[in-house]
Chimera marker file (.cmm) of the C-alpha trace (Angstrom):
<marker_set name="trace">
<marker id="1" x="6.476" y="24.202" z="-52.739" r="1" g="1" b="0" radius="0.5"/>
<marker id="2" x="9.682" y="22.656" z="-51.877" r="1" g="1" b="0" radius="0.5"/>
<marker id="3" x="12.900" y="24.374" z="-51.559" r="1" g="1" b="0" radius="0.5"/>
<marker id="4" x="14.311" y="22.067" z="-54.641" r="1" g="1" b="0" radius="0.5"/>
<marker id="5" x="11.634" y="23.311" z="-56.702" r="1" g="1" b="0" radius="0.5"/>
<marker id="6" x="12.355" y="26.759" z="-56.277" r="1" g="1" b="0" radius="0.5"/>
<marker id="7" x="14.346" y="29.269" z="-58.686" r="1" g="1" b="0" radius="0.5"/>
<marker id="8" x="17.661" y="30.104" z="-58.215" r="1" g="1" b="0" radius="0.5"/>
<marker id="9" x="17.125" y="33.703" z="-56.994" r="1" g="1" b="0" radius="0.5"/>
<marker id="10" x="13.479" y="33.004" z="-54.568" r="1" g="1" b="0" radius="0.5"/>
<marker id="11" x="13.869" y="33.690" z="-50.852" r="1" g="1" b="0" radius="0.5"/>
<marker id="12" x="14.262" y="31.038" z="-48.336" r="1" g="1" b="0" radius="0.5"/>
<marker id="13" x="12.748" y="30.411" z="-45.216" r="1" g="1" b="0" radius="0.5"/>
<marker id="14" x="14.261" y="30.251" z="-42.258" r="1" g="1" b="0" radius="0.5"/>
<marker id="15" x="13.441" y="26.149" z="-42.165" r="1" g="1" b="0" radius="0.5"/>
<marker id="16" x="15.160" y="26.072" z="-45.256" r="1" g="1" b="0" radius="0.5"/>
<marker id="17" x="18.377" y="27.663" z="-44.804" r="1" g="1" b="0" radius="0.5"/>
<marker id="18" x="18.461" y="25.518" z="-41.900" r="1" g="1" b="0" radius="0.5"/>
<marker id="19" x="18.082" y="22.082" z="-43.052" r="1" g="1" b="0" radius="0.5"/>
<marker id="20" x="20.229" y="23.288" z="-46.337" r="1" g="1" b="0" radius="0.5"/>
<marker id="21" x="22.989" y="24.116" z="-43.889" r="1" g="1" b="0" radius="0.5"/>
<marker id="22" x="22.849" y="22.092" z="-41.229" r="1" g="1" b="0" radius="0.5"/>
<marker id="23" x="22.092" y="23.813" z="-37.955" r="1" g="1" b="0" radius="0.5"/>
<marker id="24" x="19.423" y="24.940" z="-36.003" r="1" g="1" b="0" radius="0.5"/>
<marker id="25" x="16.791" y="27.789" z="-36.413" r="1" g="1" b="0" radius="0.5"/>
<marker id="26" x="18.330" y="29.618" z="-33.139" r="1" g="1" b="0" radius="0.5"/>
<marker id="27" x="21.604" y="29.477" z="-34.683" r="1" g="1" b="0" radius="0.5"/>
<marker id="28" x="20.621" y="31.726" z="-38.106" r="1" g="1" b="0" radius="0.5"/>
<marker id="29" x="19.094" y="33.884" z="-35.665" r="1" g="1" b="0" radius="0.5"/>
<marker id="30" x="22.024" y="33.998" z="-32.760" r="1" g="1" b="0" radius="0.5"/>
<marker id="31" x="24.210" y="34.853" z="-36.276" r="1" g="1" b="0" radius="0.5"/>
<marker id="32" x="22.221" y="37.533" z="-36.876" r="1" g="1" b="0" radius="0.5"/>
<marker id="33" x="22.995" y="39.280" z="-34.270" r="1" g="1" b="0" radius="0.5"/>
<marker id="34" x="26.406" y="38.882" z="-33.857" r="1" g="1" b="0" radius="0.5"/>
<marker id="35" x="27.382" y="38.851" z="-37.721" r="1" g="1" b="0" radius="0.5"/>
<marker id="36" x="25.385" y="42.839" z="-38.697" r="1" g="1" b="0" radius="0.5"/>
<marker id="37" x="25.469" y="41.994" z="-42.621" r="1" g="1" b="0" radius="0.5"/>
<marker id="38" x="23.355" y="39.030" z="-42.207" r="1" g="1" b="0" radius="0.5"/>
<marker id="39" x="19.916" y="40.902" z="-42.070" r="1" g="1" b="0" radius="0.5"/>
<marker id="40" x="16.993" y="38.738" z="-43.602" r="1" g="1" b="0" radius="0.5"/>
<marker id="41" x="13.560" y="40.294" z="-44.758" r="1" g="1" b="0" radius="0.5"/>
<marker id="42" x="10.832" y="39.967" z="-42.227" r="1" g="1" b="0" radius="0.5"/>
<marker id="43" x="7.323" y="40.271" z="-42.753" r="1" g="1" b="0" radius="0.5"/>
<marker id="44" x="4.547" y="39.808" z="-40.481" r="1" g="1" b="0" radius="0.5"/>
<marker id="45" x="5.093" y="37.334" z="-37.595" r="1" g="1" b="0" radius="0.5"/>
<marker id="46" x="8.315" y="38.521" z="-37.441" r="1" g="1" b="0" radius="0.5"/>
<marker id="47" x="8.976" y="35.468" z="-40.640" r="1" g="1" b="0" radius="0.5"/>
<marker id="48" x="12.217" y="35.764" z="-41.833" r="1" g="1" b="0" radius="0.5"/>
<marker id="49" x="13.059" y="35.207" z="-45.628" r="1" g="1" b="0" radius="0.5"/>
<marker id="50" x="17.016" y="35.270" z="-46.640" r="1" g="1" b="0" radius="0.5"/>
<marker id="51" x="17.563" y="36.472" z="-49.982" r="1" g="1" b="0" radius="0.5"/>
<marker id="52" x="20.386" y="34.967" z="-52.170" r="1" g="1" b="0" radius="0.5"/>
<marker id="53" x="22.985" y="37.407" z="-50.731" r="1" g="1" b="0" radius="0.5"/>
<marker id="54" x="21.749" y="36.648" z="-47.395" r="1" g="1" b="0" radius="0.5"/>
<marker id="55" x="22.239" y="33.118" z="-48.105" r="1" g="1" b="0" radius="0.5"/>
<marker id="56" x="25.873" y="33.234" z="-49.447" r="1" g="1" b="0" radius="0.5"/>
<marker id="57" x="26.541" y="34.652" z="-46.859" r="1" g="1" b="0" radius="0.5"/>
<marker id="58" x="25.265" y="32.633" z="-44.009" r="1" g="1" b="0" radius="0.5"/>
<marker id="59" x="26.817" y="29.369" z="-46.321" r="1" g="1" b="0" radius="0.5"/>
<marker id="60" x="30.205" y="31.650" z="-45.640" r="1" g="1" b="0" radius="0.5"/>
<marker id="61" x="29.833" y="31.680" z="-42.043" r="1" g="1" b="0" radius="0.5"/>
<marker id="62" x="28.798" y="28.096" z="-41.792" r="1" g="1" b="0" radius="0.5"/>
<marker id="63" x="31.637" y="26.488" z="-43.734" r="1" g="1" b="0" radius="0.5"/>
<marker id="64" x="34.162" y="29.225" z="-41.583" r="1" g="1" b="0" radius="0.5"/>
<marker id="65" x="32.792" y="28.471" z="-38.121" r="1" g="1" b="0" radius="0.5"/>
<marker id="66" x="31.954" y="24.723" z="-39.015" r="1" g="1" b="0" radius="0.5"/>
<marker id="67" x="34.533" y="23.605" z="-41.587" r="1" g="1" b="0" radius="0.5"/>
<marker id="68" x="37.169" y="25.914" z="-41.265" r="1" g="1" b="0" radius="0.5"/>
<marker id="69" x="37.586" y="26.337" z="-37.065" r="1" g="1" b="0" radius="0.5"/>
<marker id="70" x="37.135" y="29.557" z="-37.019" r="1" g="1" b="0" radius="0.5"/>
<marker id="71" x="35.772" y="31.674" z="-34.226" r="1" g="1" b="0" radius="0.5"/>
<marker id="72" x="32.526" y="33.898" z="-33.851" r="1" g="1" b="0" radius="0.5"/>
<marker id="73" x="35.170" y="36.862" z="-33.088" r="1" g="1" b="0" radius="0.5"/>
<marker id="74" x="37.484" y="35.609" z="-36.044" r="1" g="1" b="0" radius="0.5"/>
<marker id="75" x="34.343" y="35.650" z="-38.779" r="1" g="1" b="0" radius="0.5"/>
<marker id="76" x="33.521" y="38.737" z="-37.719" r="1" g="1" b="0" radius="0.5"/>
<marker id="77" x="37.358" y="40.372" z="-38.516" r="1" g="1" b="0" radius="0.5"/>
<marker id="78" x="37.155" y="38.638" z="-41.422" r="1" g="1" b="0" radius="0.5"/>
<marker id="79" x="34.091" y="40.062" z="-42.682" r="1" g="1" b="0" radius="0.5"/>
<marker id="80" x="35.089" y="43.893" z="-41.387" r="1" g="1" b="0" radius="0.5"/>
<marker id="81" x="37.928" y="43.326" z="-43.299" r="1" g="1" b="0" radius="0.5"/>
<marker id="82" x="36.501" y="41.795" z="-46.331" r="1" g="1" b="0" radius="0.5"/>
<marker id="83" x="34.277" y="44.437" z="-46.617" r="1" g="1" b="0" radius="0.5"/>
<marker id="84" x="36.849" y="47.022" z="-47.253" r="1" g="1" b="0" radius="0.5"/>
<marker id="85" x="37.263" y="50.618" z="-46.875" r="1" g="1" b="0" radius="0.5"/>
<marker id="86" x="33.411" y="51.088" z="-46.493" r="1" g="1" b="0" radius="0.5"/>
<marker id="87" x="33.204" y="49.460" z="-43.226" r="1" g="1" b="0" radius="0.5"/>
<marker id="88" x="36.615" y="50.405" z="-42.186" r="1" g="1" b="0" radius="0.5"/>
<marker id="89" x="35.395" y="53.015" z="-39.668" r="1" g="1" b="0" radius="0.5"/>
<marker id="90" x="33.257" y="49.883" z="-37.668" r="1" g="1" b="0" radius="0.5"/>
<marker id="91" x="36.831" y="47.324" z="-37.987" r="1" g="1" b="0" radius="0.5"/>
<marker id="92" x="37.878" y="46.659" z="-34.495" r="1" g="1" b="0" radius="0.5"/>
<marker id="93" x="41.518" y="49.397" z="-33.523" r="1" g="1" b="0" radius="0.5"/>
<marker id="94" x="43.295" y="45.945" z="-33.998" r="1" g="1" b="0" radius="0.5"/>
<marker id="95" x="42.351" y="45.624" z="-37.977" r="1" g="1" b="0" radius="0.5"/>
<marker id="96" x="42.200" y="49.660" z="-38.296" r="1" g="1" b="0" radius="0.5"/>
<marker id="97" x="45.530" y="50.148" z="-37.217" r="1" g="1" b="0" radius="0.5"/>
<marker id="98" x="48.266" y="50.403" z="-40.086" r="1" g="1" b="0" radius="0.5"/>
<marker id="99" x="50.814" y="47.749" z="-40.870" r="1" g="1" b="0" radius="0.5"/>
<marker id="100" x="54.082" y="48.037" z="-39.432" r="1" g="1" b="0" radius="0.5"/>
<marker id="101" x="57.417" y="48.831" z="-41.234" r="1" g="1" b="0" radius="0.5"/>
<marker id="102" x="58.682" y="45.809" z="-43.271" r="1" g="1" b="0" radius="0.5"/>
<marker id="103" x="61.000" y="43.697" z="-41.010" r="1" g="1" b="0" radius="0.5"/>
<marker id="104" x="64.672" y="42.867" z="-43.029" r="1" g="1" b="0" radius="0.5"/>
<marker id="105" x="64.349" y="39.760" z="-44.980" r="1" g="1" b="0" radius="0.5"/>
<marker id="106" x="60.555" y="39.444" z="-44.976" r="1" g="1" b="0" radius="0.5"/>
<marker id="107" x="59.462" y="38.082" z="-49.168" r="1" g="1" b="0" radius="0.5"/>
<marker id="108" x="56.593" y="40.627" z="-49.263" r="1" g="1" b="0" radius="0.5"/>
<marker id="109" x="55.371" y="39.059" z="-52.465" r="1" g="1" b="0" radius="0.5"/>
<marker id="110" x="55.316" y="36.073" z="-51.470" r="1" g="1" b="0" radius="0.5"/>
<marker id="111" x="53.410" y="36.738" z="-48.608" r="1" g="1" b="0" radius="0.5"/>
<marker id="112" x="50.946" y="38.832" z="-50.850" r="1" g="1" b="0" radius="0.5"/>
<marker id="113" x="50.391" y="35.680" z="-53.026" r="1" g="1" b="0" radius="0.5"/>
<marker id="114" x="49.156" y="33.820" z="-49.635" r="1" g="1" b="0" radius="0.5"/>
<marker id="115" x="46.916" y="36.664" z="-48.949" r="1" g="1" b="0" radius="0.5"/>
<marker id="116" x="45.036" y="36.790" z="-52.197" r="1" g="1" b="0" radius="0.5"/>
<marker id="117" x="44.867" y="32.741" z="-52.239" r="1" g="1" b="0" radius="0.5"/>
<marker id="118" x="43.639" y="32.877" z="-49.030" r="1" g="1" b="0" radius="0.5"/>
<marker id="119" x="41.340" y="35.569" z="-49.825" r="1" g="1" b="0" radius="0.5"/>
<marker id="120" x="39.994" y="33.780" z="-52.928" r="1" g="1" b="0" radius="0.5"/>
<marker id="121" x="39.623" y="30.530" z="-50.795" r="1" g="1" b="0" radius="0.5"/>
<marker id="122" x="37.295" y="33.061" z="-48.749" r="1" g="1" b="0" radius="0.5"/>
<marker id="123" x="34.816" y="33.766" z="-51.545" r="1" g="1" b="0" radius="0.5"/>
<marker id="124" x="32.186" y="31.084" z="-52.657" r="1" g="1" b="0" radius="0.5"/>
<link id1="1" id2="2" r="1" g="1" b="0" radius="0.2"/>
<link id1="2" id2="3" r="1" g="1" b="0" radius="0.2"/>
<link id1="3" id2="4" r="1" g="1" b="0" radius="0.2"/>
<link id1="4" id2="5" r="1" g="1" b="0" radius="0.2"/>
<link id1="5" id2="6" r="1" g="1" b="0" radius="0.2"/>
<link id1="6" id2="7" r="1" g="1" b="0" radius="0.2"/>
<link id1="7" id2="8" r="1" g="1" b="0" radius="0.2"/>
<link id1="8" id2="9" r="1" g="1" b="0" radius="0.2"/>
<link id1="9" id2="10" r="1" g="1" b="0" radius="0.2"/>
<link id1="10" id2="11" r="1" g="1" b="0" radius="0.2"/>
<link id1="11" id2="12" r="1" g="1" b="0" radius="0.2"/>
<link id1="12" id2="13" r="1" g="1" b="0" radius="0.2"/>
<link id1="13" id2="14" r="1" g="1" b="0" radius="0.2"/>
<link id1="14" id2="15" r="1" g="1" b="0" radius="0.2"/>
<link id1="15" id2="16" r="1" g="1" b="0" radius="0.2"/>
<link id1="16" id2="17" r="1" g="1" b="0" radius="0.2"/>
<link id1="17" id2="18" r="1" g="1" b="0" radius="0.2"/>
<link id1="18" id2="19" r="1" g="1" b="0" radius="0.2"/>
<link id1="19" id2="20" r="1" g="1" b="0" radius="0.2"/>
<link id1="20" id2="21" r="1" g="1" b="0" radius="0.2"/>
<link id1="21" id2="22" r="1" g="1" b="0" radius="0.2"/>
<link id1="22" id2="23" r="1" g="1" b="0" radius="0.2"/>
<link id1="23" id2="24" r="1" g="1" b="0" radius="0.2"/>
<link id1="24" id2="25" r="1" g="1" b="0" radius="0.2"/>
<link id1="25" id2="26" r="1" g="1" b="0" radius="0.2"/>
<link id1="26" id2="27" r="1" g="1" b="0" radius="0.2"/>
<link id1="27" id2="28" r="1" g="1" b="0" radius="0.2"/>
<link id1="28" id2="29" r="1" g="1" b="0" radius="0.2"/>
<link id1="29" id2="30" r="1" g="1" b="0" radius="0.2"/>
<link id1="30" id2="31" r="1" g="1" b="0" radius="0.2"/>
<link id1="31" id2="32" r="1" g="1" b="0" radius="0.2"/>
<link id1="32" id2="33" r="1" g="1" b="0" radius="0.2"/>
<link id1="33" id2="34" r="1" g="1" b="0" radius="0.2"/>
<link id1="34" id2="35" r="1" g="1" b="0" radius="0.2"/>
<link id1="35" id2="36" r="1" g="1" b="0" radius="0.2"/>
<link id1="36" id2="37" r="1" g="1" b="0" radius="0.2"/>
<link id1="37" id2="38" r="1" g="1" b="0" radius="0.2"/>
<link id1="38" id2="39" r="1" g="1" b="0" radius="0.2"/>
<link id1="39" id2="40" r="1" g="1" b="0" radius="0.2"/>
<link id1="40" id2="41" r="1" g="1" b="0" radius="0.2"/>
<link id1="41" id2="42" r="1" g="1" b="0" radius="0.2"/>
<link id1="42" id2="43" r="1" g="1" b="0" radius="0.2"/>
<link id1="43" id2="44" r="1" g="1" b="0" radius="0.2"/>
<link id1="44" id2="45" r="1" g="1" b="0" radius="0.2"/>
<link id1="45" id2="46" r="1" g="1" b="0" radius="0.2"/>
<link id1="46" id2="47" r="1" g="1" b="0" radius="0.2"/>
<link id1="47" id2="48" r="1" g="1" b="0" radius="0.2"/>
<link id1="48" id2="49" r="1" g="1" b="0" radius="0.2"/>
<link id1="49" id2="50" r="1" g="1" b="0" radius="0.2"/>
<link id1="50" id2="51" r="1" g="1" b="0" radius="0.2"/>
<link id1="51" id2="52" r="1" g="1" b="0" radius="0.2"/>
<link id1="52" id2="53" r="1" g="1" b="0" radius="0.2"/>
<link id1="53" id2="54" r="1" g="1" b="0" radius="0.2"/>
<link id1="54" id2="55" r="1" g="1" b="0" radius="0.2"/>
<link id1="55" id2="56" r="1" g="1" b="0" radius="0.2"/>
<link id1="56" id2="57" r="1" g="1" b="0" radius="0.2"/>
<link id1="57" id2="58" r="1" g="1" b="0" radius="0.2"/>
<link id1="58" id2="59" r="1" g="1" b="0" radius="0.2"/>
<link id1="59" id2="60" r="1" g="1" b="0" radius="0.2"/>
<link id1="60" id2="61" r="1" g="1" b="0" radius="0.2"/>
<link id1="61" id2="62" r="1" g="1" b="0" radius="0.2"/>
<link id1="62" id2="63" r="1" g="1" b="0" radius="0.2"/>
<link id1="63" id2="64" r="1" g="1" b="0" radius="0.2"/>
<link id1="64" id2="65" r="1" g="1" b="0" radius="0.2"/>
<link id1="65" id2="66" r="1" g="1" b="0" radius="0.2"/>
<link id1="66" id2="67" r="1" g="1" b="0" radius="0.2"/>
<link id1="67" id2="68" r="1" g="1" b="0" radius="0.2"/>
<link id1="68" id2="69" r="1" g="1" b="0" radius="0.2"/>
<link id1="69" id2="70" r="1" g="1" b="0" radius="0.2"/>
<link id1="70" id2="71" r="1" g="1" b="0" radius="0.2"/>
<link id1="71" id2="72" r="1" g="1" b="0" radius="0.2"/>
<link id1="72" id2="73" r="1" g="1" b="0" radius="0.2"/>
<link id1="73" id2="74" r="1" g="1" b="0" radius="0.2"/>
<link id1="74" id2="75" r="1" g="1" b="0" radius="0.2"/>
<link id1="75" id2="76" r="1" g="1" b="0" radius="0.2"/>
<link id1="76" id2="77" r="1" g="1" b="0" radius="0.2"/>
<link id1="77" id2="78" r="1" g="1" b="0" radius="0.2"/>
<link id1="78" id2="79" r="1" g="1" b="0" radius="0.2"/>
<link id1="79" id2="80" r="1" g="1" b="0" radius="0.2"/>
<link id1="80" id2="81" r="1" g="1" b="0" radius="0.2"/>
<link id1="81" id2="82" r="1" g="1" b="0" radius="0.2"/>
<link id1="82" id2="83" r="1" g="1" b="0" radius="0.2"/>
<link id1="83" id2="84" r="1" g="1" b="0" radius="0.2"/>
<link id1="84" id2="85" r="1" g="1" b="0" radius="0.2"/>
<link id1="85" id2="86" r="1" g="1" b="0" radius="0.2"/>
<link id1="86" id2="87" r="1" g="1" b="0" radius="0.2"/>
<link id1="87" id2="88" r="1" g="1" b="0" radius="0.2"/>
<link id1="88" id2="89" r="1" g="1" b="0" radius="0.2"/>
<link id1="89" id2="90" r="1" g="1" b="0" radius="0.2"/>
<link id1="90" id2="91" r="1" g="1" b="0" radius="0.2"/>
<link id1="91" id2="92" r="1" g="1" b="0" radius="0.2"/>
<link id1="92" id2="93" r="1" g="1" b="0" radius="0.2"/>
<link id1="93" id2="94" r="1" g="1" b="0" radius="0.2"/>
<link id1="94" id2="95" r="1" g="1" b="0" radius="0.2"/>
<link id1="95" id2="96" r="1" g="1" b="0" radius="0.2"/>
<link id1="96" id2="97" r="1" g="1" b="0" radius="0.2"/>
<link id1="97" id2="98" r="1" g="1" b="0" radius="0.2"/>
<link id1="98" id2="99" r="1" g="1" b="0" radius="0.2"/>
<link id1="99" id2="100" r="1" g="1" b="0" radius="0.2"/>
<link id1="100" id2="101" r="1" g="1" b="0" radius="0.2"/>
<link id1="101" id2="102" r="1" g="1" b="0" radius="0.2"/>
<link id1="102" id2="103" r="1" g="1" b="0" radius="0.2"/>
<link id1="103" id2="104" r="1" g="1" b="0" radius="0.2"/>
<link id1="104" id2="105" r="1" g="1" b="0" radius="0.2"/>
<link id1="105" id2="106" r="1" g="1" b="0" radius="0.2"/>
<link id1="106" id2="107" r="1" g="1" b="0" radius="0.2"/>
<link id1="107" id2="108" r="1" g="1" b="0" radius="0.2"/>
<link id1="108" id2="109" r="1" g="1" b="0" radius="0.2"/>
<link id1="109" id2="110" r="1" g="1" b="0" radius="0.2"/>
<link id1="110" id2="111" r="1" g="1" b="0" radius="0.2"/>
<link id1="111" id2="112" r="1" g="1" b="0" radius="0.2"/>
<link id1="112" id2="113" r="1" g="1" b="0" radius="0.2"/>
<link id1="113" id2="114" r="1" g="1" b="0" radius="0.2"/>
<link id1="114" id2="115" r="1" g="1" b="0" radius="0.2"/>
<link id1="115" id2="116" r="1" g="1" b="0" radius="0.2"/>
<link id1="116" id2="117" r="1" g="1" b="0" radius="0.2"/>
<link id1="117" id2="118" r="1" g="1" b="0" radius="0.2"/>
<link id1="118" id2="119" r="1" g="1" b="0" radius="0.2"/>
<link id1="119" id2="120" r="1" g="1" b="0" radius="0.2"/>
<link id1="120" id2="121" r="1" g="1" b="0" radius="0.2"/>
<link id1="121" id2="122" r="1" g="1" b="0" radius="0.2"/>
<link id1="122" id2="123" r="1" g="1" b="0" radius="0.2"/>
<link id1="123" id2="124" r="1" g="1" b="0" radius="0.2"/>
</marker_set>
């Protein structure tokens, strides 16, 4: 069965998560183990089968690393710190550590507005 014939929520193959995004096989797996959240079922042969969360997210690493310019390093802050005050305790010191006092003359609501547009721009 081909990938375009398949529901909305089936698993994909490794194949197909490659030829839907772009890049190689070796890639998925090289993000796998730099990028901990991306963790794909595997059954026997060591087959790996994304599910639809496992997909989003490896479309949300392509488009950052490919699209975006981001680095490896810089997708991985991003995702410690999108994942919030659960995986606060694994952030890197430089995201743990707390904002410094306001500097004079800084529009902190401004600057808030950027954050959440950026952070929406950040979710498929």
């Amino acid at each position: 069965m081909a990938s375009a014939e398949k529901g909305p929520g089936a698993f994909k193959t490794i194949g197909e998560l490659s030829a839907e995004l772009g890049v190689a096989q070796h890639i998925l797996r090289y993000w796998e183990t730099k990028f901990p959240q991306l963790k794909p079922l595997q059954r026997a042969g060591n087959r790996r089968y994304y599910r639809t969360s496992d997909v989003d997210l490896a479309r949300r690493i392509n488009r950052l690393l490919n699209e975006e310019g981001y680095t490896v390093r810089g997708v991985q802050k991003l995702l410690v710190v999108k994942a919030g005050v659960a995986g606060a305790e694994q952030a890197p010191e430089s995201v743990r550590q707390p904002a410094p006092a306001q500097p004079a003359g800084v529009d902190v609501d401004r600057l808030r507005e950027i954050r959440n547009h950026l952070a929406s721009a950040l979710d498929l």
